[in-house]
C-alpha positions in Angstrom: 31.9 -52.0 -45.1 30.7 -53.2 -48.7 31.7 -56.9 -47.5 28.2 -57.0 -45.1 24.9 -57.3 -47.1 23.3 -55.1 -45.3 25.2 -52.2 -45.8 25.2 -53.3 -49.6 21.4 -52.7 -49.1 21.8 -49.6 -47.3 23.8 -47.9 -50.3 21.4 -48.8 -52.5 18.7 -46.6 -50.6 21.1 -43.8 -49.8 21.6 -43.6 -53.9 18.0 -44.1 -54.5 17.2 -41.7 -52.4 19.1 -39.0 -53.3 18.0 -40.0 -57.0 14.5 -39.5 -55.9 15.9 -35.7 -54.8 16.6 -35.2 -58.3 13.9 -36.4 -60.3 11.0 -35.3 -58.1 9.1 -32.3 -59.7 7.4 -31.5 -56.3 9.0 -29.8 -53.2 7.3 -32.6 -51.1 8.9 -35.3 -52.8 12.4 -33.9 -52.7 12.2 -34.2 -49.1 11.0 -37.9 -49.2 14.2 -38.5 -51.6 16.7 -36.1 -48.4 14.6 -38.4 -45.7 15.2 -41.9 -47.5 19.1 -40.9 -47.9 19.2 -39.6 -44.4 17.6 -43.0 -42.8 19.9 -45.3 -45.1 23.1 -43.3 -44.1 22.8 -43.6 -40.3 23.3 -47.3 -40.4 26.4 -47.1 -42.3 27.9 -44.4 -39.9 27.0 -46.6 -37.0 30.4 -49.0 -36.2 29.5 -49.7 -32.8 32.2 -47.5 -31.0 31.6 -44.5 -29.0 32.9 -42.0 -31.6 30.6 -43.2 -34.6 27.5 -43.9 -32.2 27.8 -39.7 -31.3 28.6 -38.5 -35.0 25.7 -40.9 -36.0 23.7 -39.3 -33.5 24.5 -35.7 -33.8 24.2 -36.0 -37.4 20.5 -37.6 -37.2 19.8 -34.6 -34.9 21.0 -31.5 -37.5 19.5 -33.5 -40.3 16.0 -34.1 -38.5 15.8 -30.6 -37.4 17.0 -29.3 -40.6 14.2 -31.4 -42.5 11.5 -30.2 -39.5 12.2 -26.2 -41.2 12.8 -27.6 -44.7 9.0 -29.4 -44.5 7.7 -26.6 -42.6 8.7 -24.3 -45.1 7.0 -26.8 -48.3 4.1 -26.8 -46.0 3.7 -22.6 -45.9 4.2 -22.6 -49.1 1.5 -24.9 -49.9 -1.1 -23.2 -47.6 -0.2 -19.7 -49.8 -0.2 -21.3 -52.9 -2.2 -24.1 -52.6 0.5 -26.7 -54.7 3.5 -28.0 -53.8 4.8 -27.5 -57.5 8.9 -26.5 -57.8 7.2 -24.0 -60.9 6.4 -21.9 -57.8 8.1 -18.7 -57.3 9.8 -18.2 -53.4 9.5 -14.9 -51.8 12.5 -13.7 -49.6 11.1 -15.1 -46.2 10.5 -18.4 -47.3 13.5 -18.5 -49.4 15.5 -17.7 -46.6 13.4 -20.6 -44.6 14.0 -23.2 -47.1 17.4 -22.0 -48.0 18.7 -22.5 -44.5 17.5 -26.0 -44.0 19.2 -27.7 -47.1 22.6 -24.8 -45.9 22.4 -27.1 -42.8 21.9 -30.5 -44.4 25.0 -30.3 -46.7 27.1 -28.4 -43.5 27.7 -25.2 -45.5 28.7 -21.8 -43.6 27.4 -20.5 -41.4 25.5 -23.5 -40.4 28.3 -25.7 -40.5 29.1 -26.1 -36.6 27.7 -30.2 -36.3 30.1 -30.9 -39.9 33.7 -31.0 -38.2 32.7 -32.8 -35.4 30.6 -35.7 -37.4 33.6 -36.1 -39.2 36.0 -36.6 -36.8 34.0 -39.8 -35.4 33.5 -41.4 -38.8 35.8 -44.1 -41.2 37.2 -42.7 -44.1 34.8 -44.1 -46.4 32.2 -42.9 -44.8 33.7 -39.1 -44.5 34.2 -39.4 -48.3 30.2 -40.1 -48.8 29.6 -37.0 -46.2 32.0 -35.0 -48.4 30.4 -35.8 -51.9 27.2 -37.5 -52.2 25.5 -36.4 -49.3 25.9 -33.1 -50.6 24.4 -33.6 -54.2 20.6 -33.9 -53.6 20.6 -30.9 -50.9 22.9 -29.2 -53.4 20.7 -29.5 -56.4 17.6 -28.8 -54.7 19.3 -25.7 -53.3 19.6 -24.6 -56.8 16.1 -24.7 -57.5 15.4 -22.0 -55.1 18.2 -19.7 -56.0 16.7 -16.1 -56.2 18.6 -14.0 -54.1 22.3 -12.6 -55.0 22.4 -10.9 -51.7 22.3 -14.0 -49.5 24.3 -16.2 -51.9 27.2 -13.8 -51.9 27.3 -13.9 -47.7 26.8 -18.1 -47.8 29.8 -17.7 -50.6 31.6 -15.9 -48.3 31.1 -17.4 -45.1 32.2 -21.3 -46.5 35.3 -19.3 -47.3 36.3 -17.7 -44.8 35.1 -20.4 -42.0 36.9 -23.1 -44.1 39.6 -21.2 -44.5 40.9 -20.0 -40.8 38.9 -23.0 -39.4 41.7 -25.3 -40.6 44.4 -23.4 -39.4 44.6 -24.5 -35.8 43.7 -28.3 -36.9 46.0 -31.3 -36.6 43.0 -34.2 -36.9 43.3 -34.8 -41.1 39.5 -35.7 -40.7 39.2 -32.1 -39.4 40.8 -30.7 -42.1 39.2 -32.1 -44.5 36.2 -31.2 -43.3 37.0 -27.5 -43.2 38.7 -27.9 -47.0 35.0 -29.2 -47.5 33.6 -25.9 -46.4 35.8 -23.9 -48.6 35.0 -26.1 -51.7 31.6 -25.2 -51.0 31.6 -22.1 -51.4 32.8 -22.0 -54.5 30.9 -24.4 -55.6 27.9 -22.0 -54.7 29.2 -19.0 -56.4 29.6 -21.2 -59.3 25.7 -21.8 -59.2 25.2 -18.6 -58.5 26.0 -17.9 -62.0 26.4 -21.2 -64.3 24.8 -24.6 -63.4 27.2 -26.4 -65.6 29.7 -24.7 -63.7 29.1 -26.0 -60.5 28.2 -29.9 -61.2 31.9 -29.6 -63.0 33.1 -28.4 -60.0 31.8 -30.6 -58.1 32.9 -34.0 -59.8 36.5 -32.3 -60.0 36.2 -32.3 -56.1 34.8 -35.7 -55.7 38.0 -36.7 -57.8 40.4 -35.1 -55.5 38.9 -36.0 -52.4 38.8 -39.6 -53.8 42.6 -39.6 -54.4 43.2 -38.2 -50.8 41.1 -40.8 -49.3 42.7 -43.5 -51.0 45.8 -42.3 -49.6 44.7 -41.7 -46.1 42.9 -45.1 -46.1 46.3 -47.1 -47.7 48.7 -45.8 -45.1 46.3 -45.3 -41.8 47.0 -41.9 -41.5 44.3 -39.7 -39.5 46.6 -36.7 -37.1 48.8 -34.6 -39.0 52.0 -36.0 -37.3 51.4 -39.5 -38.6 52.6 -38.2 -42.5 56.1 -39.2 -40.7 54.8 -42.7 -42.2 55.1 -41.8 -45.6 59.0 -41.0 -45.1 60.2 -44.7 -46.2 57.7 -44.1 -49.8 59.1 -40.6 -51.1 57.2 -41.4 -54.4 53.7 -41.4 -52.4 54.9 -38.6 -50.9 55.4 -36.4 -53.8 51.8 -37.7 -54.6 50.3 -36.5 -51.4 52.1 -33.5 -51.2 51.1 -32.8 -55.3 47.7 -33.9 -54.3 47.2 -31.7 -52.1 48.3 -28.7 -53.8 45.9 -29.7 -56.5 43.4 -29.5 -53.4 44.3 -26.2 -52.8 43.7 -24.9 -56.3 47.6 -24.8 -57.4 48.2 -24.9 -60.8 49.1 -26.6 -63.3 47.6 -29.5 -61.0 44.0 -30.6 -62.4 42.0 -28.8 -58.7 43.1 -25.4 -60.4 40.4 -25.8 -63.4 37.8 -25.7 -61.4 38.9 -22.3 -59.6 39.8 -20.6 -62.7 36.6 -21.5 -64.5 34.6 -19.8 -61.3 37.1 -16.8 -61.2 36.2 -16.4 -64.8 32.8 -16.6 -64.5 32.5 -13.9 -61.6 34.7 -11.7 -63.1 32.9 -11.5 -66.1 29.8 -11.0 -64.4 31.2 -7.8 -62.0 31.6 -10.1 -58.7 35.4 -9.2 -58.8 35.6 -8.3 -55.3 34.0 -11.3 -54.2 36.3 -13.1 -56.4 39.1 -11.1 -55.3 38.2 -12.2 -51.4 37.5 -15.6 -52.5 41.1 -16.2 -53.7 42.8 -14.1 -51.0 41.2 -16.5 -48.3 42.3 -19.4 -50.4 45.8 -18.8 -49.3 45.1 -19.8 -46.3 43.1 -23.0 -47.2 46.4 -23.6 -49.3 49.2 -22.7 -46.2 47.7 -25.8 -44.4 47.2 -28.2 -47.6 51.2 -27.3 -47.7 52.0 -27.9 -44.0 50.1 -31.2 -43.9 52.5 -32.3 -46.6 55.6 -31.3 -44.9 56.3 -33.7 -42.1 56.8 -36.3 -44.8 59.7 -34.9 -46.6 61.6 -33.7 -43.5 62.3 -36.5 -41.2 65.9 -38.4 -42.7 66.6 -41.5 -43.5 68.9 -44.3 -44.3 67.2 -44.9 -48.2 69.3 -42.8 -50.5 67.5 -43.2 -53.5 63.4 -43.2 -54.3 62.3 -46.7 -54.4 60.0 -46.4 -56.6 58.5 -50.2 -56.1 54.7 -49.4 -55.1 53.2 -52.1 -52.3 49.8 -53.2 -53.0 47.6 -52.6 -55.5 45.3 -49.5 -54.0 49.2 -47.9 -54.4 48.6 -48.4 -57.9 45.3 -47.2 -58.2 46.2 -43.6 -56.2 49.8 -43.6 -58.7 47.1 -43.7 -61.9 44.4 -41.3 -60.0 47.7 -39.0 -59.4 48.8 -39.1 -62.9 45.5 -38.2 -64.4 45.4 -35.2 -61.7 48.7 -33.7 -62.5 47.8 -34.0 -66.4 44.5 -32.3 -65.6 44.8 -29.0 -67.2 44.9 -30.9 -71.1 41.5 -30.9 -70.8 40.7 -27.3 -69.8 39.7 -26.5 -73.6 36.7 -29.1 -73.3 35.2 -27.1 -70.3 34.5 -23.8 -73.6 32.3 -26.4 -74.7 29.8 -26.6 -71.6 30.5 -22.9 -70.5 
């Protein structure tokens, strides 16, 4: 994909764009900075095949109708208020308005129905943009609106739950990624519920990780559960994967545990414990399919009787260096008391 110029050009607009999210200091041009990204992603979805021309297309459908209520919403508020300013307080209608628009843009529960489904028709590369920087502009701007507890702790617990059980009957690894997206997400917004430091760190940590499994999907061709039978001849990527994806899950001592225990922290010491107590109880089941994906590769036999641990090209290398920094993760827990 980087190879064409075009599409060179196109991720330069899709990172302006969301850049233009960030910076703006008006509601208005936040959603010039969500339109831009939206317009340059669509061309990089598009492979010409069937299954990206429809997640291109349902994708430009959600995010059109999800910028309609998003720019309705700025332009209520402006009629009220007469400004467009983000210095404006939101009452609870209009939060609820605005709130649901940028819920659907970054596919977070319960508005995440069109997210599983875009997925499964897309690359891997671009399922990893879907999965981390399409989320970051709706994501931030989402945290300039935050005023309501109430509704934050249902989003919070709708991502987990729906990405949660939602994996459970999946054997598409694009699927359940997408689902594990959910789940990250919403503790990612019970982070901001309560620390925005907290939730930007949580949200690089994820990128990493969802890096790492990419790299690994891409490498070895793998997108059904049944095809991790591949990785039986490579028991050291294997024990990558399969550590990986614990660290996915939230397992320590892997590096994807920090993250968790910094939010279960957080809400505990601010009196959510039940939320966090439900939060890590559905986690378990997030976890049991991490696990499962992980299992066809150790089980099949074969004739190699010891680990060869010879690694084939150099993105091998590259995941074997991403992996080692993972499992070594929790060394740098006592640099996250400094931003906390």
């Amino acid at each position: 994909m980087i190879k064409n110029p075009t599409n060179i050009l196109f991720m330069i607009t899709l990172i302006l764009g969301s850049l233009i999210t960030i910076s703006s200091s008006t509601w208005l041009g936040c959603w010039i900075g969500l339109e831009i990204n939206l317009l340059s992603f669509i061309p990089l979805m598009n492979k010409k095949s069937q299954l990206s021309s429809e997640s291109s297309l349902k994708y430009f459908l959600i995010q059109a109708l999800a910028s309609a209520v998003f720019l309705t919403s700025i332009l209520i508020m402006s009629f009220y208020n007469n400004t467009t300013s983000q210095d404006i307080s939101l009452n609870d209608n209009l939060f609820l308005v605005m709130s649901s628009s940028l819920l659907m843009k970054m596919g977070a529960a319960p508005f995440h129905f069109w997210f599983p489904g875009v997925m499964e028709g897309l690359d891997w590369l671009n399922n990893l943009i879907l999965m981390t920087w399409q989320k970051l502009a709706p994501f931030l701007t989402f945290s300039y609106v935050l005023n309501n507890q109430m509704m934050m702790s249902l989003v919070v617990i709708s991502c987990v739950i729906m990405g949660s059980v939602g994996g459970l009957n999946q054997t598409s690894m694009r699927k359940i990624m997408a689902y594990s997206s959910i789940n990250h997400l919403g503790w990612m917004t019970a982070a901001m519920l309560l620390n925005n430091i907290a939730w930007i760190i949580y949200f690089i940590i994820y990128s990493f990780l969802s890096f790492i499994m990419i790299s690994i999907f891409m490498n070895y061709n793998i997108s059904h559960n049944l095809q991790m039978y591949n990785l039986n001849q490579n028991k050291n990527m294997s024990l990558m994967l399969f550590c990986n994806l614990l660290s996915l899950g939230g397992l320590p001592p892997f590096l994807g545990f920090l993250p968790k225990w910094m939010v279960i922290q957080l809400l505990v010491n601010n009196g959510f414990i039940m939320l966090a107590l439900l939060m890590v109880s559905f986690t378990l089941f997030a976890l049991f399919f991490y696990a499962r994906i992980a299992y066809p590769s150790f089980m099949m036999s074969h004739s190699e009787m010891k680990w060869n641990m010879l690694l084939n090209n150099k993105m091998s290398y590259m995941i074997f260096f991403l992996s080692t920094l993972n499992f070594l993760g929790l060394l740098f827990s006592p640099l996250i008391s400094i931003f906390i």
